[in-house]
Residue, then its C-alpha position, 0 to 999 in steps of 0.5 A: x472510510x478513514x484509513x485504519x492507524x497501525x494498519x500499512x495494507x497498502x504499503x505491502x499488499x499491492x504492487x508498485x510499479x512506479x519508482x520510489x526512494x530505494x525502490x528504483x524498480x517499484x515493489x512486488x505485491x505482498x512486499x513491505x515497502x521500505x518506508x513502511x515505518x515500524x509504526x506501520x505509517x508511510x515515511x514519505x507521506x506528504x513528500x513530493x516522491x511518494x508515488x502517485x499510486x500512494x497518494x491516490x488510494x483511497x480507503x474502502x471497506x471493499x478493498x480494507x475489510x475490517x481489519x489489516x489481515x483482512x486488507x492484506x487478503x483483499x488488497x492481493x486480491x484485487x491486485x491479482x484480478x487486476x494484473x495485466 
């Protein structure tokens, strides 16, 4: 699956907890990122201080469904099964 255009799940539902510009803690799940653009496209795309965690995603219709309120809801899910 190919991530959907206009969509920015990724940048908002999940934690982050490494470092990223501006964000020298991370962010908290159901916090948009700061370089989540109007646009819903990620500012640090293709940079070398997009964390790893970004990079790594991959989209799924597991963790996307099919729409963003939907990724937005599934995203928080797997991050509160997952949290430590």
């Amino acid at each position: 699956m190919n991530c959907r255009e206009g969509c920015g799940a990724c940048c908002i539902a999940p934690s982050i907890s490494s470092p990223l510009p501006g964000m020298p803690h991370g962010k908290p799940a159901g916090e948009r990122c700061l370089h989540l653009s109007v646009e819903q496209l990620c500012q640090l795309f293709g940079q070398p201080e997009r964390p790893a965690v970004c990079s790594d995603f991959k989209a799924d219709i597991e963790v996307c469904g099919t729409d963003q309120a939907d990724a937005i809801r599934l995203i928080g899910w797997w991050e509160q099964m997952t949290a430590a």
